[in-house]
DRENZABA-700290 format. One record per atom (N, C-alpha, C): x, y, z; residue number from 0; residue in three letters. Coordinates in steps of 0.05 Angstrom, whole numbers, plus 5000, padded with zeros to 4 digits. Atoms other than C-alpha are relative to their C-alpha. Example, Ala and Ser with C-alpha at 12.3 -4.5 7.8 and 13.67 -1.06 7.14 Angstrom:
2
c1_c2_c3_nr_rest
5018_4976_5000_0_Ala
5246_4910_5156_0_Ala
5018_5024_5000_0_Ala
4984_4976_4999_1_Ser
5273_4979_5143_1_Ser
4985_5022_5014_1_Ser
This chain:
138
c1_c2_c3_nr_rest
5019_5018_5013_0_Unk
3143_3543_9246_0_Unk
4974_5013_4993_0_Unk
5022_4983_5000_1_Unk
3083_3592_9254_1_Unk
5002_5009_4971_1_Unk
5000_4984_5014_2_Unk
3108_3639_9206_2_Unk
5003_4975_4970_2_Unk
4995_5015_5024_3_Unk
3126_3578_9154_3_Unk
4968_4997_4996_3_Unk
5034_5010_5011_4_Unk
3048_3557_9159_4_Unk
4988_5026_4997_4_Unk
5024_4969_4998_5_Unk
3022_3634_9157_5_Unk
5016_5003_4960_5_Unk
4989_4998_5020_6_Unk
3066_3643_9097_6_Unk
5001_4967_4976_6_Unk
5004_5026_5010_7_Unk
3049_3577_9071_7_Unk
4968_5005_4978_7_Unk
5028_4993_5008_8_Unk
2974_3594_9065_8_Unk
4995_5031_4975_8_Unk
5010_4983_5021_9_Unk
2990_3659_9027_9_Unk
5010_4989_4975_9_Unk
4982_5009_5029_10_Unk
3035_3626_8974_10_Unk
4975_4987_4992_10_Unk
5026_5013_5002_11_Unk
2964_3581_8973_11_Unk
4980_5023_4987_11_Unk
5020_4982_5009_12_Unk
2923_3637_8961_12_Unk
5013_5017_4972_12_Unk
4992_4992_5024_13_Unk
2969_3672_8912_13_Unk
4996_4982_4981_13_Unk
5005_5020_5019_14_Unk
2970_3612_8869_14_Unk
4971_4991_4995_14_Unk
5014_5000_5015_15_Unk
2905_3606_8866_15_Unk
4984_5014_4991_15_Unk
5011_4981_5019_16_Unk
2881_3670_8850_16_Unk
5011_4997_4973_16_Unk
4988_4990_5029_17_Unk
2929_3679_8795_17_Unk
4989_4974_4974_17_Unk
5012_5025_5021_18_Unk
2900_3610_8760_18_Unk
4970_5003_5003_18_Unk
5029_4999_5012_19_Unk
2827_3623_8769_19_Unk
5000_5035_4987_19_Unk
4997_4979_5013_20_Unk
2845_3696_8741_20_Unk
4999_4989_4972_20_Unk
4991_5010_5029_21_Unk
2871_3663_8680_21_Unk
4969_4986_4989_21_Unk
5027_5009_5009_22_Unk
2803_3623_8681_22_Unk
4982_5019_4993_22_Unk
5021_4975_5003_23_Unk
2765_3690_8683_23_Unk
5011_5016_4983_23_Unk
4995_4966_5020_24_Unk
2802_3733_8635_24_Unk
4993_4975_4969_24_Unk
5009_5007_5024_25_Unk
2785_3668_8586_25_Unk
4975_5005_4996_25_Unk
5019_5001_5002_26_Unk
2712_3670_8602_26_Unk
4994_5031_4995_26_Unk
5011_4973_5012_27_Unk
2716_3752_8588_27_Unk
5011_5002_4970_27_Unk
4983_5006_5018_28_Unk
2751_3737_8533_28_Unk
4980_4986_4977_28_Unk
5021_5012_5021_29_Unk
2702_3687_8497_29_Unk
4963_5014_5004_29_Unk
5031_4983_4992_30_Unk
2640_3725_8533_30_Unk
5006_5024_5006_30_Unk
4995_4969_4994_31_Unk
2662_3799_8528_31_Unk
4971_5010_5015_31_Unk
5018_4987_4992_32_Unk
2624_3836_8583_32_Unk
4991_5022_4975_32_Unk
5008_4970_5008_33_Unk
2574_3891_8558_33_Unk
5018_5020_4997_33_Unk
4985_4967_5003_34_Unk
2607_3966_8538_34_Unk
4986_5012_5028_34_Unk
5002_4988_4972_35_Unk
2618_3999_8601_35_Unk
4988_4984_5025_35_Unk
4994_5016_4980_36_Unk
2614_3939_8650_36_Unk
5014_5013_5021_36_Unk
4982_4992_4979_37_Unk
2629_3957_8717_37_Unk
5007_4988_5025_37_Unk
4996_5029_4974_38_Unk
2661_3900_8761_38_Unk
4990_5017_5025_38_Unk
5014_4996_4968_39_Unk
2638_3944_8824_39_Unk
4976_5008_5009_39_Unk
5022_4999_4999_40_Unk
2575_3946_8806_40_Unk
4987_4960_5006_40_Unk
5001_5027_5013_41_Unk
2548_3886_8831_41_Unk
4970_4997_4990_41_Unk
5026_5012_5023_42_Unk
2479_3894_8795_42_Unk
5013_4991_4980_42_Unk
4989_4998_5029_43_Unk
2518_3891_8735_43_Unk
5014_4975_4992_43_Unk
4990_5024_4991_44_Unk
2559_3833_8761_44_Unk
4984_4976_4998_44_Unk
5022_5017_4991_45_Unk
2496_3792_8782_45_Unk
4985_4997_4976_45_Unk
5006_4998_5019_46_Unk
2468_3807_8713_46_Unk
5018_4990_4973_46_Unk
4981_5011_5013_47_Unk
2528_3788_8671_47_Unk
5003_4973_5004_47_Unk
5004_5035_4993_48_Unk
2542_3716_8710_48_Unk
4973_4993_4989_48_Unk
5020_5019_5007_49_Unk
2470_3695_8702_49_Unk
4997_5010_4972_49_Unk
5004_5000_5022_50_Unk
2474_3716_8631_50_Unk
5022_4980_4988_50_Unk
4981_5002_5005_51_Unk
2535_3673_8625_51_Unk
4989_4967_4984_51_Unk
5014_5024_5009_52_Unk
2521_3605_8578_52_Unk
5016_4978_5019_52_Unk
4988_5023_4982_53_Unk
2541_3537_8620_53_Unk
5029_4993_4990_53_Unk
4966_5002_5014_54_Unk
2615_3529_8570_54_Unk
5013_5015_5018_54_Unk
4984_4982_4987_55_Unk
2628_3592_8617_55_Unk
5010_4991_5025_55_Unk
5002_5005_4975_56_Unk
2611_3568_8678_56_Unk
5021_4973_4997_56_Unk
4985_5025_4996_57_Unk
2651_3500_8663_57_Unk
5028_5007_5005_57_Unk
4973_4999_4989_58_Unk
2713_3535_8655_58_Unk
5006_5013_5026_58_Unk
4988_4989_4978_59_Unk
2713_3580_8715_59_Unk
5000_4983_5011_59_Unk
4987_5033_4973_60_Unk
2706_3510_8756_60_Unk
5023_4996_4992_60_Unk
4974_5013_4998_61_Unk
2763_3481_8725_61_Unk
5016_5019_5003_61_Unk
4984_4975_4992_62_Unk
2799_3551_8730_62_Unk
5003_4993_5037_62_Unk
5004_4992_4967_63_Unk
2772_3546_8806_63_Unk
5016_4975_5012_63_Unk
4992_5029_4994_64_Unk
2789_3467_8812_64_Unk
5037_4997_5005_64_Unk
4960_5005_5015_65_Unk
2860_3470_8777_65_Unk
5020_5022_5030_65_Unk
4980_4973_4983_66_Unk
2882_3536_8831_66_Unk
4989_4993_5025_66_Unk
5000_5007_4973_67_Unk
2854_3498_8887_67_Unk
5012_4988_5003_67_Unk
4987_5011_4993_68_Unk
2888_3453_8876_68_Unk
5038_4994_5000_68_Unk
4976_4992_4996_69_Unk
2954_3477_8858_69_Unk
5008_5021_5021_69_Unk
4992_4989_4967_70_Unk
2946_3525_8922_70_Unk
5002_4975_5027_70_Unk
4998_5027_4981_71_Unk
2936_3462_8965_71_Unk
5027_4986_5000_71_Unk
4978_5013_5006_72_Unk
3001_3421_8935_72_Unk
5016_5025_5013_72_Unk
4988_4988_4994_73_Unk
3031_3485_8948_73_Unk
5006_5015_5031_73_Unk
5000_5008_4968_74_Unk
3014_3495_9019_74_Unk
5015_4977_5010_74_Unk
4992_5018_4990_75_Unk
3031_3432_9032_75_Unk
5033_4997_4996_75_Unk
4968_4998_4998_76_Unk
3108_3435_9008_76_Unk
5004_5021_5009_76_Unk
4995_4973_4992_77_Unk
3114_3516_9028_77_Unk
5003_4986_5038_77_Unk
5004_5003_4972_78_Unk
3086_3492_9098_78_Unk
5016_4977_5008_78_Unk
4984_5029_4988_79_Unk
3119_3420_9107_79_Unk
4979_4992_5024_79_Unk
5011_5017_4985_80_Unk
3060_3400_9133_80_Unk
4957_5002_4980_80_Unk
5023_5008_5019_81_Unk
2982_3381_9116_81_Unk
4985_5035_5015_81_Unk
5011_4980_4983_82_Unk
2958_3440_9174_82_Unk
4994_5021_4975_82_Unk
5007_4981_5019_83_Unk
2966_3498_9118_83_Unk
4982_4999_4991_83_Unk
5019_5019_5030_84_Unk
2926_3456_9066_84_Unk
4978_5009_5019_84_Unk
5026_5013_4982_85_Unk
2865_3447_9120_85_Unk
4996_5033_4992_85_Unk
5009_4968_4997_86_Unk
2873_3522_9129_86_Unk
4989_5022_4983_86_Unk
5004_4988_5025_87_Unk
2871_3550_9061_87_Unk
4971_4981_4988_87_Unk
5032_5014_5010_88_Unk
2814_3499_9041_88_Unk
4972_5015_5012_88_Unk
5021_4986_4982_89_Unk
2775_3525_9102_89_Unk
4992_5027_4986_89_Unk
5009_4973_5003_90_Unk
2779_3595_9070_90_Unk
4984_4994_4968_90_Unk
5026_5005_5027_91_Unk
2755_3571_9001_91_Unk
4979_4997_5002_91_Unk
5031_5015_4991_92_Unk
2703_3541_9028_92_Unk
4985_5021_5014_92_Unk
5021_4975_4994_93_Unk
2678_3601_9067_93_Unk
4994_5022_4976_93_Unk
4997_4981_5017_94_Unk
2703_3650_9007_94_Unk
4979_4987_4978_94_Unk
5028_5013_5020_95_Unk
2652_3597_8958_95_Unk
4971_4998_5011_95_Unk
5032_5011_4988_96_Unk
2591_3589_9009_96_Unk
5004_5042_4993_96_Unk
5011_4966_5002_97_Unk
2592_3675_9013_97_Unk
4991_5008_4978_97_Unk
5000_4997_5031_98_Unk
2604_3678_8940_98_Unk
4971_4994_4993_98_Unk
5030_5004_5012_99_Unk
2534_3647_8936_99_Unk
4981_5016_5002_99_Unk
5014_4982_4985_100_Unk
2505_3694_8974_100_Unk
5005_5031_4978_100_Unk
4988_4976_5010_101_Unk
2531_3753_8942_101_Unk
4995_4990_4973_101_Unk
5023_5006_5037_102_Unk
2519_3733_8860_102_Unk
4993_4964_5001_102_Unk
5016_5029_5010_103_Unk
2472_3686_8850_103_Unk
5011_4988_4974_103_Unk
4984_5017_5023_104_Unk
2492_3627_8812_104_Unk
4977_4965_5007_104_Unk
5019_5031_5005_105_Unk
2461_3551_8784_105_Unk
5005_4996_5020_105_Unk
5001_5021_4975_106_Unk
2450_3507_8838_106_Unk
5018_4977_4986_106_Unk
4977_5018_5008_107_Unk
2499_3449_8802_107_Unk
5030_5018_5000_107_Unk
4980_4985_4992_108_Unk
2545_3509_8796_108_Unk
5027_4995_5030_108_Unk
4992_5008_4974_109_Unk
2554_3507_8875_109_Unk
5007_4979_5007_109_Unk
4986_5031_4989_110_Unk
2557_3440_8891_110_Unk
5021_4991_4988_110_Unk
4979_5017_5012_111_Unk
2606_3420_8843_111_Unk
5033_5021_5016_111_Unk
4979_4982_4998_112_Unk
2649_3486_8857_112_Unk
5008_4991_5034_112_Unk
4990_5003_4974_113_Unk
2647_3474_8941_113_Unk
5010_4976_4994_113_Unk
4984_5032_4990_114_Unk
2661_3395_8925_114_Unk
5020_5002_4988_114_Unk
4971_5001_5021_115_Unk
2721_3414_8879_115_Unk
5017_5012_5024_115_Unk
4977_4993_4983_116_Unk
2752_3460_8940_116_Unk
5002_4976_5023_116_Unk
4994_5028_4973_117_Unk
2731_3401_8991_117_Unk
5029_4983_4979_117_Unk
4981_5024_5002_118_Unk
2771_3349_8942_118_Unk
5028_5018_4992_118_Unk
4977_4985_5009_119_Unk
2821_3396_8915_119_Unk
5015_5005_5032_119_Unk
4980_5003_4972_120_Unk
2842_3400_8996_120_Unk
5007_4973_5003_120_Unk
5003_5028_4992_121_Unk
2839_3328_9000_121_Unk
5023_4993_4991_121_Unk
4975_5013_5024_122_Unk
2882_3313_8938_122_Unk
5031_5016_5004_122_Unk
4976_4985_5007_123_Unk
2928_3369_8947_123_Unk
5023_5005_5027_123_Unk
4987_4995_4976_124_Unk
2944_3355_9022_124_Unk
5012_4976_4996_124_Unk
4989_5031_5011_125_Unk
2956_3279_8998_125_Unk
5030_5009_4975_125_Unk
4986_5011_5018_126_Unk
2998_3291_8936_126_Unk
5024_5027_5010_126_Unk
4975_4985_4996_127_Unk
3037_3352_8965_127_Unk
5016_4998_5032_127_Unk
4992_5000_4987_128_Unk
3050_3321_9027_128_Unk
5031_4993_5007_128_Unk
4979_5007_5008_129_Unk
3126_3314_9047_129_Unk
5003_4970_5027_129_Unk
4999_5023_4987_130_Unk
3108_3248_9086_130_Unk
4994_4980_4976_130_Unk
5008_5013_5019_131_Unk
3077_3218_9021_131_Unk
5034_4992_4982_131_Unk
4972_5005_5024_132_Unk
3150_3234_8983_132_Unk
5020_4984_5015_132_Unk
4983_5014_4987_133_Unk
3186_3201_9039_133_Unk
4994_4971_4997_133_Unk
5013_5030_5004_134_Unk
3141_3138_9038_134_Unk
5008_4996_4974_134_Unk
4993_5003_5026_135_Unk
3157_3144_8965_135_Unk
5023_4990_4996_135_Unk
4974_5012_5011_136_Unk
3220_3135_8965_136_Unk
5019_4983_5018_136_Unk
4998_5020_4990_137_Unk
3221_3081_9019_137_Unk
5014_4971_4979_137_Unk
């Protein structure tokens, strides 16, 4: 059971890197970094985001929103239970409060982005739970 919820939480985290990826290669995509950008720079980093217009910032939320919440649904059936979900939220939620810390970003930014991983656990431990599909088909 361990290993189903440890392996639960990465299927969670794979899924939602790979969908806020997709959100970020649009926003390099319509906002091409500078020539010779260097993601491991993070002056360069820190300087790029806050150069970024608010259209950008909208989609990486819904990039961030949409892959929290398809990691969550996905916890929740991987794991066969809500425990995963709690678990993988928990790390969003620390991996978004650091994130602040490390590049500065709007203050509406934040709040919306931590309340999207709060509800995106909420919704995704509800709609992927396999007590919800049973009640369902009561």
């Amino acid at each position: 059971m361990i290993w189903r919820r440890i392996g639960a939480v990465v299927v969670a985290i794979v899924a939602w890197f790979v969908i806020i990826q997709i959100g970020e290669f649009a926003v390099h995509q319509l906002y091409p970094p500078p020539a010779g950008y260097n993601t491991r720079n993070m002056d360069e980093v820190k300087r790029y985001v806050a150069g970024l217009p608010q259209p950008a910032m909208l989609i990486v939320l819904v990039g961030q929103a949409l892959g929290s919440l398809a990691g969550a649904i996905a916890a929740a059936k991987v794991g066969r239970s809500r425990v995963p979900v709690y678990v993988f939220g928990a790390l969003l939620l620390v991996a978004g409060i650091a994130s602040t810390f490390m590049i500065p970003q709007p203050l509406w930014f934040v709040v919306v982005e931590l309340a999207a991983y709060i509800g995106a656990t909420v919704a995704g431990a509800m709609l992927g739970s396999p007590h919800r599909v049973q009640a369902q088909s009561s």
